[in-house]
C-alpha positions as CSV (number, residue, x, y, z in Angstrom):
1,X,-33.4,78.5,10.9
2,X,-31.5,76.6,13.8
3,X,-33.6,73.1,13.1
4,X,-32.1,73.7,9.1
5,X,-28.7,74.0,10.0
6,X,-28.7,71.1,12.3
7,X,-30.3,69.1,9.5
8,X,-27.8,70.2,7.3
9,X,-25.3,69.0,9.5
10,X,-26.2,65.8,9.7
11,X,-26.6,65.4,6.2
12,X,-22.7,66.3,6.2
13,X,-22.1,63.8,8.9
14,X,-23.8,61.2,7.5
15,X,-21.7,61.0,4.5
16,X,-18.5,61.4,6.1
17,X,-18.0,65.3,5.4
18,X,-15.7,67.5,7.3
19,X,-13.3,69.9,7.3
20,X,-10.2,67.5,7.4
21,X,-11.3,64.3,5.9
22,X,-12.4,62.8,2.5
23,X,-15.9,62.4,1.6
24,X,-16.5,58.1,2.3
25,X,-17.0,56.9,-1.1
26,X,-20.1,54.5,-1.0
27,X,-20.6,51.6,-3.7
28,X,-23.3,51.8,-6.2
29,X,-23.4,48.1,-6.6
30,X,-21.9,45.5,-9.1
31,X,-21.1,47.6,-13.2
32,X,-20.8,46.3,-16.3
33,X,-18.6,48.0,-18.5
34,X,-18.9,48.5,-22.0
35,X,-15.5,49.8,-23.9
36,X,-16.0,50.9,-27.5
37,X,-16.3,53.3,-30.4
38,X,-19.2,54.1,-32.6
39,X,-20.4,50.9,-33.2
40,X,-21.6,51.0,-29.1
41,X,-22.2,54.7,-28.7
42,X,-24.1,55.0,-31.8
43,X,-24.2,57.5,-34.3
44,X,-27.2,59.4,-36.5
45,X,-27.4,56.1,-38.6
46,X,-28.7,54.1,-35.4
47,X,-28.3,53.1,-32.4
48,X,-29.0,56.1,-30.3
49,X,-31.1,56.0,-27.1
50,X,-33.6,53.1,-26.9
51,X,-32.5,51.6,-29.9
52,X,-28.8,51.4,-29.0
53,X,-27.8,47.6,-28.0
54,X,-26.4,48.9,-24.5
55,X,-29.8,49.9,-23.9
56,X,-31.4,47.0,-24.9
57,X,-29.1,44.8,-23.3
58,X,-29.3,47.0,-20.1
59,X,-33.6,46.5,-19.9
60,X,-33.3,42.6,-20.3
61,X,-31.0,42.7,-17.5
62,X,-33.1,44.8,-15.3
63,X,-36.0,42.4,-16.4
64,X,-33.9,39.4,-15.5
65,X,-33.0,41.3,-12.0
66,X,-29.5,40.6,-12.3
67,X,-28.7,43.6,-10.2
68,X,-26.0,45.6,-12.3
69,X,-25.7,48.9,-13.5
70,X,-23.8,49.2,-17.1
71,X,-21.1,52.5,-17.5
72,X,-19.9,52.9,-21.1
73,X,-17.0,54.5,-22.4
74,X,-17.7,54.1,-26.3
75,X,-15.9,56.7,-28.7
76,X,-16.2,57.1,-32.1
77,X,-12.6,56.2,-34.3
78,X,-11.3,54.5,-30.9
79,X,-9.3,51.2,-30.6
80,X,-6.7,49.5,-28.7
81,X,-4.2,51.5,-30.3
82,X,-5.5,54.5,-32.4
83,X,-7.1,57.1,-30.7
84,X,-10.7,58.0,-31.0
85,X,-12.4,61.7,-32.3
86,X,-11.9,62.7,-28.2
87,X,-8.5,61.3,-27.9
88,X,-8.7,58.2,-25.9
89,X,-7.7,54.2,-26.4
90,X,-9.7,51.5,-25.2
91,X,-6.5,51.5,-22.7
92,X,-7.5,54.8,-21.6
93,X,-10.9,54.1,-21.5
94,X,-10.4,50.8,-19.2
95,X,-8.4,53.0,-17.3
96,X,-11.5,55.9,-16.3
97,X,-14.1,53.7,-16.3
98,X,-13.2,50.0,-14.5
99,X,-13.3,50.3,-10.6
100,X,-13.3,47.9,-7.4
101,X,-17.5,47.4,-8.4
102,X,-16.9,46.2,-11.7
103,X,-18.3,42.5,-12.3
104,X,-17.7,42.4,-16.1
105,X,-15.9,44.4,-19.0
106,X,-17.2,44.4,-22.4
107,X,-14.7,45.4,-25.3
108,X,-16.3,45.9,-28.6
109,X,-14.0,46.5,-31.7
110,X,-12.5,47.9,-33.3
111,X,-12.0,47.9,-37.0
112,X,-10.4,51.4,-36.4
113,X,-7.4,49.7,-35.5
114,X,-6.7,48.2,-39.2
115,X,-4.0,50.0,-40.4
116,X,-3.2,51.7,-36.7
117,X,0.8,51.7,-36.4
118,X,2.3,50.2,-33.4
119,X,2.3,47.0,-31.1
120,X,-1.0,45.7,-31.5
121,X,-0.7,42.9,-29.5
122,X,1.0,44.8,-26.1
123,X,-2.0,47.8,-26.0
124,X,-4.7,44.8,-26.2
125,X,-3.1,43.3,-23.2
126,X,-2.7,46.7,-21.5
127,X,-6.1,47.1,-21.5
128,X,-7.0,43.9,-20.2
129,X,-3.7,43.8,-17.5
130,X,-6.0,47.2,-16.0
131,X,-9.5,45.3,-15.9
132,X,-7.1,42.0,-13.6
133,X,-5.7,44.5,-11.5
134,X,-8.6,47.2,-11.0
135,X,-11.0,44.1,-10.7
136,X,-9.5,40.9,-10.5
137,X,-12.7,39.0,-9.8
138,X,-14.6,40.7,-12.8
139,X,-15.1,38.8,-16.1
140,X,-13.2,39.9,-19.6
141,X,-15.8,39.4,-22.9
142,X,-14.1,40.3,-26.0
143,X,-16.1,41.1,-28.9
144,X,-14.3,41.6,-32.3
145,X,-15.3,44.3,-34.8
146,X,-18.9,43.9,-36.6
147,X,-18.2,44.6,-39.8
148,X,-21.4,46.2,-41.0
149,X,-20.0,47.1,-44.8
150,X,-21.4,45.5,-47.9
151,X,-17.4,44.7,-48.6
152,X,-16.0,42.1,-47.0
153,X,-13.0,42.5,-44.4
154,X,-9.2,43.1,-45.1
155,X,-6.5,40.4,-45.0
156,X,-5.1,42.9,-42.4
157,X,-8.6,43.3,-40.5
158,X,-8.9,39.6,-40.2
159,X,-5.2,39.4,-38.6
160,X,-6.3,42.1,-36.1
161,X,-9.1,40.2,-35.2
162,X,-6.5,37.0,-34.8
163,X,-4.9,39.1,-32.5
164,X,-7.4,39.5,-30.4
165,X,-8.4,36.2,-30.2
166,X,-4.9,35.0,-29.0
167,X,-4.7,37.6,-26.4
168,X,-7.9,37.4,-25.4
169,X,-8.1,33.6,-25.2
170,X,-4.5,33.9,-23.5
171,X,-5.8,35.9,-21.0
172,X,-8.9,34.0,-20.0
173,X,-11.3,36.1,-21.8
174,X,-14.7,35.3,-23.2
175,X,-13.6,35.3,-27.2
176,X,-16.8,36.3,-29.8
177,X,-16.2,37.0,-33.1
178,X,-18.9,38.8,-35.4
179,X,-17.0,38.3,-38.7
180,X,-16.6,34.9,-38.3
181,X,-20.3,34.5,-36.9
182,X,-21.8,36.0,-39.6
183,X,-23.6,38.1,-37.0
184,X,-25.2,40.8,-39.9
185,X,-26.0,38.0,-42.5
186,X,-26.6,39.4,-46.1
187,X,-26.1,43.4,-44.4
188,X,-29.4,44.5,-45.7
189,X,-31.6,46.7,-43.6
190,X,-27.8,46.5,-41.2
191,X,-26.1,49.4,-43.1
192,X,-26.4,53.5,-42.9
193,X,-27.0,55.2,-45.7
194,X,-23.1,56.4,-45.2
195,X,-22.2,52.4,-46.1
196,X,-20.5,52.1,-42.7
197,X,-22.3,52.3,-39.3
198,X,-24.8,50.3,-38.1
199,X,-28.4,50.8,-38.2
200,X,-31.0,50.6,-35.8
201,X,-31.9,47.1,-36.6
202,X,-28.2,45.8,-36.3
203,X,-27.9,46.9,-33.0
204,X,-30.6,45.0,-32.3
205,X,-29.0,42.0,-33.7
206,X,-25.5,43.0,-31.1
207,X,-28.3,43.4,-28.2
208,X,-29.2,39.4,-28.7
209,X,-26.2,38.0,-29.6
210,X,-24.3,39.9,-26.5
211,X,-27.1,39.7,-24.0
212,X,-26.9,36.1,-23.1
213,X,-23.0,36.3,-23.2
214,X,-23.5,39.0,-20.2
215,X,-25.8,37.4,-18.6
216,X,-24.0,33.9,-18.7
217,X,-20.3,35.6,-17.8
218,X,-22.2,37.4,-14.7
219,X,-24.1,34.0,-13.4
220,X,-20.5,32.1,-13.2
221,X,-18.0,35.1,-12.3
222,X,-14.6,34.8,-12.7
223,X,-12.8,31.2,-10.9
224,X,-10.4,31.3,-8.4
């Protein structure tokens, strides 16, 4: 019984544990962070477990060793500035999730924030203003929204998406834009049978057309 306490002890000194003091807080190594809504956490018309593009992406790098570990924050209905089915922004989101480890910050979307009342413009900087000062040495890749309905985008969509370009150009971001790249083609085999989310098969199409962009951002890092 002794020999057990005294290993239990140790255990509680080797992480820094005592009656007066914090527990140390040790580094799990370098993240990726992936901010979005449904479109990244998936939803019953794909994209969930293997077959979500986070996954994906998230083997290739373990093949390619690069050494990260990816944390994302992805809620469905969520944007820069409307709030998602659990209440949070990608603001808020950035906020929880980006730390001292994180290398790179992935924002995906969102179309949610269409016809989403306020400053547009001021809550995309916000969230990347948290990533410089949480991280200042982590890379910013800024991914507009997908798209994935058989009718094409809003006048108003498309303005978002200018938006976000300028701000995220403006603040040294990485800038992709899946409307204008015609990422989903034609949209067949791409849609749920709901005529919105993305299928299995699209998010196999995000996992290759965001994978190198990772992989490229975290080979170079951030200058200066």
């Amino acid at each position: 019984m002794r020999s057990l306490v005294m290993w239990v002890a140790s255990i509680l000194l080797a992480v820094g544990v005592s009656g007066c003091s914090e527990p140390e807080i040790v580094s799990l190594g370098p993240t990726v962070v992936v901010i979005g809504d449904s479109t990244t956490s998936g939803t019953r018309y794909g994209g969930l477990g293997r077959s979500n593009w986070v996954r994906i992406a998230e083997r290739r790098a373990q093949d390619d060793r690069l050494g990260v570990r990816f944390v994302v924050s992805a809620k469905g209905g969520a944007g820069y500035l409307l709030p998602g089915t659990q209440g949070t922004t990608f603001v808020s989101q950035a906020e929880r999730t980006v730390t001292e480890d994180t290398a790179l910050v992935v924002f995906f979307g969102s179309a949610n924030d269409t016809d989403a009342p306020g400053d547009y413009a001021a809550s995309v900087t916000r969230a990347y203003t948290i990533v410089r000062d949480r991280s200042p040495r982590a890379r910013i890749l800024v991914i507009g929204p997908a798209w994935s309905r058989f009718e094409p985008p809003t006048g108003q969509l498309l303005a978002r998406v200018g938006t976000l370009k300028d701000v995220a150009r403006h603040d040294g971001a990485e800038f992709a834009d899946p409307i204008a790249e015609d990422w989903l083609g034609d949209r067949q085999g791409m849609v749920g049978g709901d005529g919105v989310h993305p299928t299995d098969r699209a998010h196999l199409v995000f996992a290759d057309r965001i994978y190198p962009l990772v992989r490229s951002l975290l080979a170079t890092g951030r200058p200066g």
